[in-house]
N, C-alpha and C positions, 0 to 999 in steps of 0.2 A: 410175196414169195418169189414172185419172177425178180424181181430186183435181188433178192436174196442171194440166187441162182448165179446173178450176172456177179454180184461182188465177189462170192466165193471164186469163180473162174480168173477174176482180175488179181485178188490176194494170192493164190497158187502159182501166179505167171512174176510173182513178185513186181505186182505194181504197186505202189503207197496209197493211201485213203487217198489226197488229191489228185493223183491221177487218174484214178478207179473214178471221181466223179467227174475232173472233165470229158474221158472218154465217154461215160452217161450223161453230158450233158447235151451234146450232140443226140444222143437217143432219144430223149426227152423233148427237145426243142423238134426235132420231126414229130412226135406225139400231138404235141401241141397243136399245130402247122392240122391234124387232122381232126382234132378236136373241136378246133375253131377257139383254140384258146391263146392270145394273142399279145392280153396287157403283162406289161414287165414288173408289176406287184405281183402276179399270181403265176408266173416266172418263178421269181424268184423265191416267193415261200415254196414251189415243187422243190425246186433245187437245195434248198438249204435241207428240208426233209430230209432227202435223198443223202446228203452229204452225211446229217447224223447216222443215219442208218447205216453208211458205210462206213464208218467208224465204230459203230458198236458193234457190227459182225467181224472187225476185222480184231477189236480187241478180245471178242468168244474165240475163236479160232486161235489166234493167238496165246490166250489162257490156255486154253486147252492143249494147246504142242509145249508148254512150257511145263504143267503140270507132269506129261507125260515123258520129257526128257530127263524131269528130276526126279523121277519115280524112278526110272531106268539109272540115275547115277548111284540111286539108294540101294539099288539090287544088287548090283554087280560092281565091282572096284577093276580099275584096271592093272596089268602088270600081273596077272593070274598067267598058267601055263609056260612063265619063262618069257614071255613075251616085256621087251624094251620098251620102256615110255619117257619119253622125252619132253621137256617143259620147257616152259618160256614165259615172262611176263610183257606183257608192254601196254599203252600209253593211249586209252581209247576216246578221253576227252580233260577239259581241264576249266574248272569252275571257280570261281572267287564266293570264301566264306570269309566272313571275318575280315572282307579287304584284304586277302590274301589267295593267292592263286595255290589251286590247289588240284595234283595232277589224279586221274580216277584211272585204275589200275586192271588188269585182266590177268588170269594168269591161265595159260594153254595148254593142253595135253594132249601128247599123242602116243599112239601105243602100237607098234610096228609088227606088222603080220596080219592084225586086225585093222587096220588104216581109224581105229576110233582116234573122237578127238571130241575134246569137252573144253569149253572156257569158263571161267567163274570168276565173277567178280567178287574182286578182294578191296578191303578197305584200306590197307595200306603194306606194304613189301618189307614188313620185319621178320625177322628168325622166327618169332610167335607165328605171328598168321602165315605166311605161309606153309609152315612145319604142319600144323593142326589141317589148312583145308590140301594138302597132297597127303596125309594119314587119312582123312574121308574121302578119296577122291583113287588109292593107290594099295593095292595090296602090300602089308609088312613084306621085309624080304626082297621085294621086287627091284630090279636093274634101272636106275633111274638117269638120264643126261640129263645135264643144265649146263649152264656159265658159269661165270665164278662170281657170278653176284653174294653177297655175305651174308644176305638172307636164307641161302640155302646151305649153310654152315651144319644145322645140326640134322640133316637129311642122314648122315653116316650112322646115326645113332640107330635109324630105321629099316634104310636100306642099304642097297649094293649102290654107291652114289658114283656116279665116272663127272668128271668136270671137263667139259668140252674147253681147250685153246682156242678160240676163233682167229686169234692171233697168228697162230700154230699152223701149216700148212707144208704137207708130203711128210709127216709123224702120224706112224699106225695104220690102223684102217681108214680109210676117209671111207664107205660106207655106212660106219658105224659111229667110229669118234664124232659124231655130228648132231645136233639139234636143227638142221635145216627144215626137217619135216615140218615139224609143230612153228619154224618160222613163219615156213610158205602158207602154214593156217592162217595166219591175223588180214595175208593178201584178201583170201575168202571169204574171211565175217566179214570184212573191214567194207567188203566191196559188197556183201550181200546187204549192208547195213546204210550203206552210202547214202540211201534216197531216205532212210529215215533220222538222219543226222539232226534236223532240228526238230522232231519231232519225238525224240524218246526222253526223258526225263534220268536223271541216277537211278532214282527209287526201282524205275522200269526197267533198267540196265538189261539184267538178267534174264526176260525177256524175250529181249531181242536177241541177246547171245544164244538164247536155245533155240529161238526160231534162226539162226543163220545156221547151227548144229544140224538141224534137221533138214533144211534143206539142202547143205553140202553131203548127208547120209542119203537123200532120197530127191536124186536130181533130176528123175524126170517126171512131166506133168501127169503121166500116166499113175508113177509110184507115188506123188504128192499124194491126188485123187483119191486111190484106193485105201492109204493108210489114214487120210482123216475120214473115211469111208466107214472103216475100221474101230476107227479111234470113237466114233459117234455110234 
């Protein structure tokens, strides 16, 4: 239970499962040192222990903020109230199937007034999928920015669709005419995700995109705390 205690403190402070154990490992190795336990076989089986263990609380915790951020995407759609949501796709890792490289996809959301922002992985950037996950993800109606990527072609059929120029510079509003927001997003995950780079799988993708969601919503260790306080 005390180990328990310790991992949760190091997952909220956004350390990785390995780092969470070398810092325990130094706690341990002074245990030892008191114990009178000394041989580097029984070292070693603590330490691996310890290593599972912190892996399997960090994947409960993790389940659990991911359950909870998609529960909240089911409830509420953005773009309600008038409020502008802006989108973006880009480019979060790139895998070889079939002996062919093949790029895995994010698409962003931001919704201005409310500062929310949601990412979801999408299987690939045609007219179809994206059209279908910004219709579950976007209230009908609603004032939407993009590029002019052609996947977002049939966006007009649904909503108010503005096509951002990035091109374009000192035409219109530049507070508005802009999807800068939901770009400055991908810096956020991108970097809250960094140290789990070789350790997330596709499958797991989504994830890790709601645990970076949640912690850029509830940044400090206070507000982490109390909402999986909450959550449990």
């Amino acid at each position: 239970m005390e180990i328990a205690k310790v991992v949760f403190h190091y997952f909220v402070r956004n350390y990785n499962a390995n780092q969470a154990a070398q810092e325990l490992k130094e706690i341990v190795q002074g245990r030892f040192k008191r114990l009178g336990i000394t041989t580097p076989t029984e070292e070693k089986r603590i330490r691996n222990v310890q290593h599972k263990k912190i892996c399997e609380i960090y994947r409960l915790v993790r389940r659990q903020i991911h359950y909870y951020v998609q529960n909240s995407y089911r409830k509420s759609k953005l773009g309600r109230f008038g409020n502008a949501v802006e989108i973006d796709e880009s480019i979060f890792a790139q895998i070889r199937r079939d002996g062919k490289k093949e790029k895995i996809w994010v698409l962003g959301f931001y919704e201005r007034g409310t500062k929310e922002a949601r990412a979801i992985f999408i299987k690939d950037r045609t007219e179809d999928t994206l059209t279908q996950v910004i219709l579950e993800n976007v209230e009908l109606g609603a004032e939407i920015y993009s590029d002019f990527w052609r996947g977002y072609n049939g966006l007009k059929h649904y909503f108010l669709h503005r096509v951002v120029n990035k091109q374009q510079r000192g035409n219109g509003t530049s507070e508005f005419q802009t999807t800068n927001r939901v770009e400055h997003l991908w810096a956020t995950i991108k970097s809250s995700m960094q140290m789990y780079s070789s350790s997330f799988h596709v499958p797991h993708l989504q994830m890790f995109l709601d645990e970076a969601i949640w912690r850029r919503k509830h940044k400090s260790f206070d507000d982490r705390i109390e909402f999986l306080i909450q959550l449990n």
